[in-house]
C-alpha positions in Angstrom: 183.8 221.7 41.5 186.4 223.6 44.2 188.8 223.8 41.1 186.0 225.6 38.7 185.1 227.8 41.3 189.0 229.0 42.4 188.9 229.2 38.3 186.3 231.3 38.2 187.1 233.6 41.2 190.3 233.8 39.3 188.9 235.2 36.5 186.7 237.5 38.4 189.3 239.2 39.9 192.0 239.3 36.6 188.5 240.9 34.9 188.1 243.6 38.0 191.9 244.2 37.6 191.7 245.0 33.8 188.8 247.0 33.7 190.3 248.9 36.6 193.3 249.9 34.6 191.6 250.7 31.4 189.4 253.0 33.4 192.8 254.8 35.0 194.2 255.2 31.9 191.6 256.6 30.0 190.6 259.0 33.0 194.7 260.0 33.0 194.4 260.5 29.5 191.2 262.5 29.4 191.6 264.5 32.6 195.6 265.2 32.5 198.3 266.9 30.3 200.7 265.6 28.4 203.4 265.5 31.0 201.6 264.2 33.6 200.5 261.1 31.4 204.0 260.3 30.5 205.3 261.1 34.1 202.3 258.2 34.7 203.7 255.9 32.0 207.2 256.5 33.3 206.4 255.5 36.8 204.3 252.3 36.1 207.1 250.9 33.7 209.7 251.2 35.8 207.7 249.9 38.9 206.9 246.9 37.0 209.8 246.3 34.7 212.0 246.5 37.8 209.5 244.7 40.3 209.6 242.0 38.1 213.0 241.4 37.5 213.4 241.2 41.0 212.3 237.5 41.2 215.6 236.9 39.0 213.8 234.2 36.8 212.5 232.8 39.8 208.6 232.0 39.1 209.2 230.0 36.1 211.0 227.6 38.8 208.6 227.3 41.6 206.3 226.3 39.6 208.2 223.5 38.7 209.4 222.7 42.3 207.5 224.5 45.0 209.5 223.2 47.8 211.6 226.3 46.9 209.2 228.7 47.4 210.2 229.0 51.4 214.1 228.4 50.8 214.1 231.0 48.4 212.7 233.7 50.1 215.4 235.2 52.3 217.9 235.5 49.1 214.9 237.1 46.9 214.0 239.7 50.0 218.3 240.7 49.8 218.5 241.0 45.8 215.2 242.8 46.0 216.1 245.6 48.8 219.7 245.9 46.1 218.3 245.8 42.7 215.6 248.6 43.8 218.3 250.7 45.5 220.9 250.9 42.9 217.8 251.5 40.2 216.4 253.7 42.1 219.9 255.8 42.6 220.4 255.3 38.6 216.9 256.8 38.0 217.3 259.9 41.1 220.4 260.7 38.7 219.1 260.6 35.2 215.3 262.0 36.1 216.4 264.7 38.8 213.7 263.6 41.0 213.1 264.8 44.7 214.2 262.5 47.2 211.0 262.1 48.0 210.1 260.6 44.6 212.9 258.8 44.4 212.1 257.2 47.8 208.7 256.5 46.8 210.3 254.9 43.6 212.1 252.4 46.0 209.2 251.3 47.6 207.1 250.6 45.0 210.0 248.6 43.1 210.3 246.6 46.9 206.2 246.3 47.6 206.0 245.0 44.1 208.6 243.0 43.9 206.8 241.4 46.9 203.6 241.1 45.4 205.3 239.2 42.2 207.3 236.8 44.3 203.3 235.7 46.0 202.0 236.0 42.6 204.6 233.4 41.7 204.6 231.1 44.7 200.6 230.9 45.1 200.4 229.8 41.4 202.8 227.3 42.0 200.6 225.9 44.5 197.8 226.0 42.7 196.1 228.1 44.8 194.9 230.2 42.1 192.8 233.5 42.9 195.1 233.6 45.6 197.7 234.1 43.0 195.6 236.7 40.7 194.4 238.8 43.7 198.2 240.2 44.4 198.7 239.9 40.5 196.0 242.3 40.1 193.8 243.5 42.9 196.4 246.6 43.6 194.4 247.9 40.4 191.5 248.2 41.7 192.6 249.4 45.1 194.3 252.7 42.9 191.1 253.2 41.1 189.3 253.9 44.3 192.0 256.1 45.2 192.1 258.5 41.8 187.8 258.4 42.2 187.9 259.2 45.4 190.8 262.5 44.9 192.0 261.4 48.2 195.4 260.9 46.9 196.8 263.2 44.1 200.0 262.4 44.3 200.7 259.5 41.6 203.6 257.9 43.0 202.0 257.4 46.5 198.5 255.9 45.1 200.9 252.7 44.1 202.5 252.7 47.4 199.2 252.2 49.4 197.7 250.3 47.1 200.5 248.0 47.0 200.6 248.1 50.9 196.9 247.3 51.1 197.2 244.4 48.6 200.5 243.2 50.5 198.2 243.4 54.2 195.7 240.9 52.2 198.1 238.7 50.9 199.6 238.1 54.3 196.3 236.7 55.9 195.3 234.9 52.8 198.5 232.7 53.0 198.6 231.5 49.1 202.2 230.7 49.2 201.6 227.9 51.7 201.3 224.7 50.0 198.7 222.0 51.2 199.7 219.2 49.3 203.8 219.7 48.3 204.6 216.3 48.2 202.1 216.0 45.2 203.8 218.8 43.5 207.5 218.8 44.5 209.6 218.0 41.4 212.8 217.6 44.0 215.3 220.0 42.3 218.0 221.1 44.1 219.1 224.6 44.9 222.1 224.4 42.9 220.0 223.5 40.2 217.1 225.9 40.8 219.8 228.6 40.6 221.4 227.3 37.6 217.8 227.4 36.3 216.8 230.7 37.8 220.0 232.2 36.0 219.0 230.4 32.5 215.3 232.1 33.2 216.6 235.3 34.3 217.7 236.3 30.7 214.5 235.0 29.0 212.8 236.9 32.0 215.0 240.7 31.0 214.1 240.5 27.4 210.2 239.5 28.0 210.0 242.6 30.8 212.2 244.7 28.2 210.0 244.0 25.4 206.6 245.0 27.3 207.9 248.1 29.1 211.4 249.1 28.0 209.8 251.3 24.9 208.3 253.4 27.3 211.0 253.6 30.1 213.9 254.6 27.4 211.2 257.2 25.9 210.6 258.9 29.2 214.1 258.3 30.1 215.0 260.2 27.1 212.1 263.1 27.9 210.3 263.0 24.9 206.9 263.1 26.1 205.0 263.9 22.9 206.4 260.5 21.5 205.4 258.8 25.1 201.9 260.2 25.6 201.0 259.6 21.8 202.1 255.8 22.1 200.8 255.3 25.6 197.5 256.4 24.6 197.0 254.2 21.6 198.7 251.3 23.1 196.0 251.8 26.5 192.7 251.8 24.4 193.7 249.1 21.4 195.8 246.5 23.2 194.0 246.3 26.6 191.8 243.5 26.4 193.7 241.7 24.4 197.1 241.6 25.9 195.4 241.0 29.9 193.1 237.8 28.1 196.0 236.5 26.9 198.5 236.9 30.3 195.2 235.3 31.7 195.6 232.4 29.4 199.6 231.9 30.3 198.6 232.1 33.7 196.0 229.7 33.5 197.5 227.2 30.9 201.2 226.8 33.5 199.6 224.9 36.1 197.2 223.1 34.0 199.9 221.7 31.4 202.5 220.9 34.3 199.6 218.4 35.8 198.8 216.6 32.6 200.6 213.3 31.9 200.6 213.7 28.4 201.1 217.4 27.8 204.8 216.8 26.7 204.2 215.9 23.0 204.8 218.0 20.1 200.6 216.7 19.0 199.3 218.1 22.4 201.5 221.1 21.8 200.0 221.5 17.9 196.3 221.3 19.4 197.0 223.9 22.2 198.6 226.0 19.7 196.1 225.7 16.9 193.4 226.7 19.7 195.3 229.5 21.0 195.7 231.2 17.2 191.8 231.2 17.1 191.5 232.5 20.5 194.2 235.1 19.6 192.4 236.6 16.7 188.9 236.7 17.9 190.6 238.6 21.2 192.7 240.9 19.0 189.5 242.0 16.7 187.6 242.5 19.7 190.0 244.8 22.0 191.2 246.9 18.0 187.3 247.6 18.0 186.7 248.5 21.4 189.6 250.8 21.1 188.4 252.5 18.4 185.3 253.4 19.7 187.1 254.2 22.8 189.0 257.0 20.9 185.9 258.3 18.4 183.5 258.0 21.5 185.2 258.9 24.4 188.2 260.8 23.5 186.6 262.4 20.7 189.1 262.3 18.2 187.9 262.6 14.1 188.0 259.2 12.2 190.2 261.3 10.1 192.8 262.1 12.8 193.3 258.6 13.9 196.9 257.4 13.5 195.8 254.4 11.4 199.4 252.9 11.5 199.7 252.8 15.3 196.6 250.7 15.2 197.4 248.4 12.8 200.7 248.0 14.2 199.8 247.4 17.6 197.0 245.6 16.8 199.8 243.2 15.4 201.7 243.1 18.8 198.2 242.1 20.4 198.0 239.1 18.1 202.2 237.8 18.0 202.1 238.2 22.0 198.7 236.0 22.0 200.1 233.1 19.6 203.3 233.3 21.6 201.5 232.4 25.0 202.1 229.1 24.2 205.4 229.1 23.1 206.6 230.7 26.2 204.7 228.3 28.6 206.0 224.9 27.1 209.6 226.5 27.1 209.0 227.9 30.8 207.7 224.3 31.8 209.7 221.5 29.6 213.3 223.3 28.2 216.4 222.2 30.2 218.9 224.6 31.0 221.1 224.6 27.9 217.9 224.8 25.9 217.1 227.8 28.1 220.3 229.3 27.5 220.5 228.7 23.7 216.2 230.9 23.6 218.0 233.0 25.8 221.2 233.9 23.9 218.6 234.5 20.2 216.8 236.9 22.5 218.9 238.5 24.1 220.3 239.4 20.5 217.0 240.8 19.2 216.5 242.5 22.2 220.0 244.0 22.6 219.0 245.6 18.6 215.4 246.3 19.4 216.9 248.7 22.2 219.6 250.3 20.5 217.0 251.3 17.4 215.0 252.5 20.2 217.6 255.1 21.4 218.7 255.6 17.4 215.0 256.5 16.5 215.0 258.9 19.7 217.9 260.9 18.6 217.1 261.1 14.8 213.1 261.8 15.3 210.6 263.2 18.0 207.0 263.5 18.7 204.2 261.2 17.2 206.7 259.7 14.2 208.2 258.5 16.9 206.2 256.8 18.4 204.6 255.2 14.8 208.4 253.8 14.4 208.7 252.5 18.1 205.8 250.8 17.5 206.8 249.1 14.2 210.4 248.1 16.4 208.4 246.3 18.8 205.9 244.5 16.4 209.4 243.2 14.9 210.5 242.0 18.3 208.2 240.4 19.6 208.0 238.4 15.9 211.3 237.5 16.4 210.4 235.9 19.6 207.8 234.0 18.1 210.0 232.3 16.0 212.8 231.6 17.8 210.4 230.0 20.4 208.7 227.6 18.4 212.4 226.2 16.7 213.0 225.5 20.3 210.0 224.3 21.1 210.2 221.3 18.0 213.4 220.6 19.6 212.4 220.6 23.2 209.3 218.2 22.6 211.0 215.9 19.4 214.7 216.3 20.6 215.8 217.6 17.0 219.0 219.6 16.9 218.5 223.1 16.6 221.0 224.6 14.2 
């Protein structure tokens, strides 16, 4: 019963996060310009693709060994404060920001960096709404603050609401374990870092393939290209993409605990469940989002960029099917495993990038965006199946040519 309710609670809060967000972004895209949305886009990509990589591949091995949540600390806290300072420096450069900004920047990369590394630990103690509330309660905290007008300034509504999220998460004490001797898995740290380093890479390429489109298009300061795709990608793939990270979320602690979970049958029946899942949620959040831009935005049925829907209607559904995939390789690959999904991604990813930054320099505005779009879809298929070869080899120990 205590386990259905922490579910439950969970879920409450991941739901309170999501619709938070989708309300921010469509009030940012109704109420502001174009440079302001991408100036929002910019900000919240680089907050969490570089928050994120702060834990350095990190969450994928507490859950496995939670002992390390407490050991680990000290030497996340000292990458974090250096990977946030040098991007920060990279980005003060390259985006001619105030120092001001740029200091705000730092901050948010640090307070979220801290938020992830809770995020991580308190999942890996099972303590579950513990875990979603600094995943995704900071949402609803900047909501207030754009409602309320009390804050204008972008930048600063993620630094307090990350603060007040951070002031929570200190009294509710998720990362403490109750029962560790239940969960502890006794790795090493050698081997936890040897891990970490494996998940690092597979980490990059993930965070690169959710946020690096936007970061490389602001980066580049084509803001026609960035507000067109931000806007479609905000009303079509919302509901998808957040029910699916709920499912990942969910399906890590529950598989890990289940004696019989590592068998490529148990793996089939997930799968085949998730694919139905995965279309019924991709149908719903494609329709939502078109009556979103008809409805709300008031935009013709006639001057809807058909393409972008369809293509990231396609994302929605390969990232939803790939849940799986990347939880059974986050829970069962060893490290040379690891490293051999790693390499294969870190291929497609190095290409996906550099026709990213080709397609920037030959083309601008909304075509753009439409090609960007197709890039990703590509991607993030590539994933898929380089995943589930490794997966037939992690759970039937076939050789992987």
């Amino acid at each position: 019963m205590k386990k259905k309710i922490d579910l439950l609670v969970s879920f409450g809060i991941y739901g309170i996060g999501l619709l938070s967000f989708l309300i921010i972004e469509i009030v940012i895209i109704k109420k502001y310009n174009i440079s302001s949305v991408a100036n929002w886009s910019f900000y919240k990509s680089t907050i969490i693709l570089i928050g994120s990589f702060t834990l350095l591949g990190y969450d994928q091995v507490l859950l496995r060994d939670p002992k390390l949540i407490k050991i680990h600390f000290k030497r996340f806290f000292t990458r974090a404060l250096v990977v946030s300072l040098c991007s920060t420096l990279i980005i003060f450069f390259v985006k001619d920001y105030s120092w001001g900004n740029a200091f705000l920047i730092f901050l948010g990369i640090v307070l979220y960096g801290l938020m992830n590394y809770n995020t991580a630990a308190s999942r890996a103690n099972n303590n579950l709404w513990k875990s979603q509330f600094s995943k995704n309660f900071w949402k609803f905290f900047i909501l207030l603050l754009l409602l309320s007008n009390f804050v204008h300034d972008i930048f600063l509504c993620f630094i307090i609401a990350f603060s007040l999220t951070i002031v929570f998460i200190f009294f509710f004490k998720g990362y403490i374990s109750k029962n560790n001797k239940n969960l502890t898995n006794n790795i090493s740290v050698n081997e936890a870092e040897g891990l970490s380093r494996a998940f690092l890479i597979t980490s990059i390429t993930l965070l690169l393939a959710i946020y690096g489109e936007q970061f490389l298009i602001n980066l580049y300061g084509d803001e026609v290209a960035s507000a067109h795709l931000f806007k479609y990608f905000a009303v079509i793939t919302p509901i998808a993409l957040s029910l699916n990270g709920f499912l990942g979320f969910y399906l890590g602690p529950k598989i890990i605990r289940e004696s019989n979970s590592k068998s490529y049958k148990s793996y089939k029946l997930l799968f085949n469940r998730v694919l139905l899942f995965s279309i019924f949620n991709t149908l719903i959040s494609s329709v939502v989002g078109v009556l979103f831009l008809k409805y709300y935005l008031d935009i013709d049925i006639l001057d809807f960029d058909f393409s972008l829907i369809l293509t990231l209607s396609g994302v929605s559904f390969i990232r939803g099917i790939y849940v799986t995939n990347s939880v059974y390789v986050g829970l069962y690959a060893n490290k040379s495993e690891l490293l051999g999904v790693a390499r294969y991604f870190g291929i497609f990813t190095a290409l996906y990038l550099i026709s990213i930054v080709v397609a920037l320099f030959l083309f601008s505005g909304i075509f753009t965006a439409q090609i960007i779009s197709v890039l990703s879809l590509i991607n993030w298929i590539s994933r898929f199946v380089v995943s589930n070869i490794y997966i037939k080899r992690i759970l039937n120990k076939k050789a992987v040519v």
